[in-house]
Every structure is written in structure tokens, then in C-alpha cells.
C-alpha positions as CSV (number, residue, x, y, z in Angstrom):
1,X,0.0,0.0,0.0
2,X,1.4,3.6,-1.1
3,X,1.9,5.7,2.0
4,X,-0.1,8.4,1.7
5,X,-3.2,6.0,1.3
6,X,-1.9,4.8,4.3
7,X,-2.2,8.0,6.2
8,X,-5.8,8.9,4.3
9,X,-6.9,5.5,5.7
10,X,-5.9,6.3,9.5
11,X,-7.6,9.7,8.3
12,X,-11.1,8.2,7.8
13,X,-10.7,5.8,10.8
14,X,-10.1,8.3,13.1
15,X,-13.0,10.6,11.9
16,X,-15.3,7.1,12.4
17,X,-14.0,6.6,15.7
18,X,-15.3,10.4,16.4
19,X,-18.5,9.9,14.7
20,X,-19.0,6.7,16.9
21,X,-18.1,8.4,19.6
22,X,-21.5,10.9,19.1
23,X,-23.7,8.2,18.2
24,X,-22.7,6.3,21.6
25,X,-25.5,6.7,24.3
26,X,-24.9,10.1,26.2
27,X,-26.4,8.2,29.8
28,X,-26.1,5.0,30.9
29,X,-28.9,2.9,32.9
30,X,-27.0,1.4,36.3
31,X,-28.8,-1.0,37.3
32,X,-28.7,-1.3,41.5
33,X,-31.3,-4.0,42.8
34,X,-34.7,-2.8,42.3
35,X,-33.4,0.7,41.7
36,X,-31.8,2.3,38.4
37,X,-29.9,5.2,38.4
38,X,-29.3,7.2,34.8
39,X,-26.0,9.0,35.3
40,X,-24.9,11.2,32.2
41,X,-21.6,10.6,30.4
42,X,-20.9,13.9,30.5
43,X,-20.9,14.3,34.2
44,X,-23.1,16.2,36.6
45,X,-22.9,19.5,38.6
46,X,-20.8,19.7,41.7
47,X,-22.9,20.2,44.7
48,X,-20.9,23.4,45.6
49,X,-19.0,24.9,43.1
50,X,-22.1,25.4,39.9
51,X,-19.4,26.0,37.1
52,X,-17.5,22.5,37.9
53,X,-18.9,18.9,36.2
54,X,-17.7,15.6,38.4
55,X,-18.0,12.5,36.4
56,X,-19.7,9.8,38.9
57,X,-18.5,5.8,38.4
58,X,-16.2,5.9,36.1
59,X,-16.4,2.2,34.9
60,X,-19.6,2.6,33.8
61,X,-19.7,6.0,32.2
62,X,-17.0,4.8,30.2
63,X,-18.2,0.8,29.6
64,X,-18.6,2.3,25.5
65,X,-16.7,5.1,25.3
66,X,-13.2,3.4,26.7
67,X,-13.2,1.6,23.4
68,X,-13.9,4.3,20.7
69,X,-11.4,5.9,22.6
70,X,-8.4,3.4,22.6
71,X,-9.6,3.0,18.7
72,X,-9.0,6.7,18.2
73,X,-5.5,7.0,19.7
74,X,-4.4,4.2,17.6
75,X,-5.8,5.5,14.8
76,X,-3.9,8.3,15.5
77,X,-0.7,6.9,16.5
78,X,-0.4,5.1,13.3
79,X,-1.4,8.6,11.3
80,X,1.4,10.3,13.6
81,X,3.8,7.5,12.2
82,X,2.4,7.9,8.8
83,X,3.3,11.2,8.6
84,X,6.5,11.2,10.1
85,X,7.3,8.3,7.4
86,X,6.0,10.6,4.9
87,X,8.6,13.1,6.3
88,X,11.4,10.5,6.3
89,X,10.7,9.4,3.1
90,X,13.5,9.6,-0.1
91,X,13.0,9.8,-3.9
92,X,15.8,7.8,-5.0
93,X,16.2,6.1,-8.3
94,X,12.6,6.3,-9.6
95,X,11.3,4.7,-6.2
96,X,10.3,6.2,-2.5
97,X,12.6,4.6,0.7
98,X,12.7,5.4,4.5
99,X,16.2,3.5,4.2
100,X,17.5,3.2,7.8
101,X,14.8,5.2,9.3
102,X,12.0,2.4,8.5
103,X,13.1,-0.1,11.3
104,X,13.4,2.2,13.9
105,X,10.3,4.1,13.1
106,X,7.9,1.0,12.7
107,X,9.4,0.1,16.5
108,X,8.3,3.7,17.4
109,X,4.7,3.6,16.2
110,X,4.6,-0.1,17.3
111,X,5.6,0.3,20.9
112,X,3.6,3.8,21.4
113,X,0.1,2.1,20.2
114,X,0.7,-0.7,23.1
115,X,2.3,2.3,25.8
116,X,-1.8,3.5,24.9
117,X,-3.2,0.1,24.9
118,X,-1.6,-0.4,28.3
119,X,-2.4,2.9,29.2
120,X,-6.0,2.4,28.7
121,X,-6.6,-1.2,29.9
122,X,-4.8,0.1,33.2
123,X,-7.0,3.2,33.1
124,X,-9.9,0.9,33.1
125,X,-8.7,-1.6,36.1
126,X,-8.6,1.7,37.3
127,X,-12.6,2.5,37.1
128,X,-13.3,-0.2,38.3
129,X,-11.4,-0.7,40.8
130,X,-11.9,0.1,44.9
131,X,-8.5,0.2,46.0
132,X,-6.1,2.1,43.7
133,X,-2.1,1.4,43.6
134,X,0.1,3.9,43.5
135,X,3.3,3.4,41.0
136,X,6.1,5.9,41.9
137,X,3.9,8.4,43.4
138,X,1.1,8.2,40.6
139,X,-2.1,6.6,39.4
140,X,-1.2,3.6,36.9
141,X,-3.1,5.7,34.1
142,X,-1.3,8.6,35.1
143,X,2.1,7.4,35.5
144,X,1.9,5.4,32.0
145,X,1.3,9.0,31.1
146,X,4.3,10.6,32.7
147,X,7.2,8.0,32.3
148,X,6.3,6.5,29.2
149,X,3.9,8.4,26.8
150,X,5.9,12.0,27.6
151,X,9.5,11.0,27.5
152,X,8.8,8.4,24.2
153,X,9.5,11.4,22.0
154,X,12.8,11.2,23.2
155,X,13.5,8.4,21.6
156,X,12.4,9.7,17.9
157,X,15.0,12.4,18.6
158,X,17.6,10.0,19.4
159,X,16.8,8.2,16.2
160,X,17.1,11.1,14.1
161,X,20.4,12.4,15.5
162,X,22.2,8.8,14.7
163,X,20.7,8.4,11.1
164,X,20.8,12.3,9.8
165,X,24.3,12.2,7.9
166,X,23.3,8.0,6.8
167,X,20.0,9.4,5.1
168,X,18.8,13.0,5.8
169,X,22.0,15.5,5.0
170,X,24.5,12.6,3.4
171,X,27.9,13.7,2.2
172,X,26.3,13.8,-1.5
173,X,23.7,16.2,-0.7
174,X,26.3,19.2,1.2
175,X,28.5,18.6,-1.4
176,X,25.4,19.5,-3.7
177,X,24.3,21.9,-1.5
178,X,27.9,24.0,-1.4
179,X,28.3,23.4,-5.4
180,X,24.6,25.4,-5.7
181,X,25.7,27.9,-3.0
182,X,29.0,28.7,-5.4
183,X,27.3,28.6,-8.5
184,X,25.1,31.3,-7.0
185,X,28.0,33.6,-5.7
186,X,29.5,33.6,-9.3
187,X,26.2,34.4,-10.5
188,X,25.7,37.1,-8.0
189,X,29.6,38.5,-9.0
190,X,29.4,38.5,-12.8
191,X,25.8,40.6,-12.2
192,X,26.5,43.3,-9.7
């Protein structure tokens, strides 16, 4: 499959995972005995401050929603790598390569679509859980947040520093570069 019908495809699954996301019941029947209890997904007002919404059980405001959102994020994680293979990508000898940046970047988008999947099964242990666990001074959800999801970039950047002069800037292309830059100071001289 060409690339960019590749990123047009994560395009139009993302934009279904939003529209499934409006067509999923805004309030959900909790059933309690004899008793039901409707409770709105979108939360309900806080008893003293008016202008604040608080959410309610979590597991089941989020029974539907948890899903159509783990299919958005990686719908979006694979459009983020899309496009950054779309950045990466070469013209060379007729065809399109991502050379040495293809391994390393299908590892990326692999491993940050299951940091999310983790992140959002923990999220919902989470819900529904009584007791909540603590890892290094955080929430599960939240700390899949902070020391995996925020510092992954890092690793992209690491990535790019070791293969620039392999594939981005090579040898070939300064050496092009400077022969343009001296062609355009002659140019420039014989003018003024």
C-alpha cells in the first residue's frame, strides 16, 4: 500500500471513531437492585462549586466510550507515524525509501500504540477498581502518562540524530548543497 493512502486510511478511521463516539448513548442505565440510576456521560454538577462537572463511576460511564477511545489514539498513533514516514521518506532512483529510518520508526509507532493500549486497559482496572495502587507516586493511568507516553519522543529524537548524515543530510547532498551555494555567488559576482 502507497503511503499516503496509508495516512488517508488512519484519516477516515479516526474521523469514524469520532462519529461513533457521538452516536454512543450520552447516559447510561446502572442498574442497582430494584433501583436504576441514569447518570450522564458527560458528568453532573458539583454540589458546591455550579461551574464545575464531576464524572460519577467511572467504569460505567466509560463501559462504550473506553473503546472508541483506545480506537482513536491508535488511529492516531499510526497517522502520527504515517506522517512522520511521509517526512522521512526519499526519492531515489525512480522509487520512495525510508532506508534506515523504516526499522526504527515502525518500532516507534509499534511500541507507542501498546504504551496506549496499556495505558487504557490500566485506566480501566482503574474505574473499576476500589483500591487504587500507586506506582512511583502516581495513578497507573497517570504514570503510563508521565514515564512513558511524555518521554517516548525522546527516543524519535535520538533516532534522528544517529541516522541524519546516513539518510537525511549525506555527504552527496552538502556537497550539492555548497556546489549550488558557489554557483550562486559567481552568478551574483558576474551581475552586480
Amino acid at each position: 500500500m502507497k503511503l499516503h493512502w496509508f495516512v488517508f486510511l488512519t484519516l477516515i478511521g479516526m474521523c469514524l471513531a469520532v462519529g461513533a463516539a457521538f452516536v454512543a448513548p450520552a447516559e447510561v442505565v446502572l442498574q442497582d437492585g430494584a433501583a436504576e440510576q441514569i447518570v450522564s456521560t458527560s458528568g453532573f454538577e458539583h454540589d458546591r462549586f455550579s461551574t464545575m462537572r464531576q464524572g460519577g463511576p467511572g467504569a460505567e460511564r466509560h463501559a462504550r466510550t473506553l473503546w472508541i477511545g483506545w480506537a482513536f489514539i491508535l488511529f492516531q498513533v499510526l497517522f502520527f507515524g504515517g506522517c512522520l514516514a511521509m517526512g522521512m521518506e526519499r526519492r531515489r532512483n525512480g522509487g520512495a525509501s525510508l532506508g534506515p529510518a523504516r526499522g526504527p520508526l515502525v518500532f516507534a509507532t509499534l511500541v507507542l500504540a501498546a504504551i496506549f493500549t496499556a495505558l487504557v486497559f490500566s485506566y480501566q482496572r482503574y474505574a473499576g477498581g476500589e483500591t487504587h495502587a500507586l506506582f512511583l507516586g502516581f495513578p497507573r493511568p497517570t504514570a503510563w502518562v508521565f514515564y512513558a507516553v511524555w518521554p517516548f519522543p525522546a527516543y524519535l529524537m535520538f533516532v534522528y540524530m544517529r541516522i541524519f548524515d546516513r539518510w537525511f543530510f549525506t555527504e552527496e547532498d552538502e556537497r550539492k548543497v555548497a556546489e549550488l551555494a558557489a554557483a550562486q555567488r559567481r552568478k551574483e559576482a558576474e551581475a552586480g
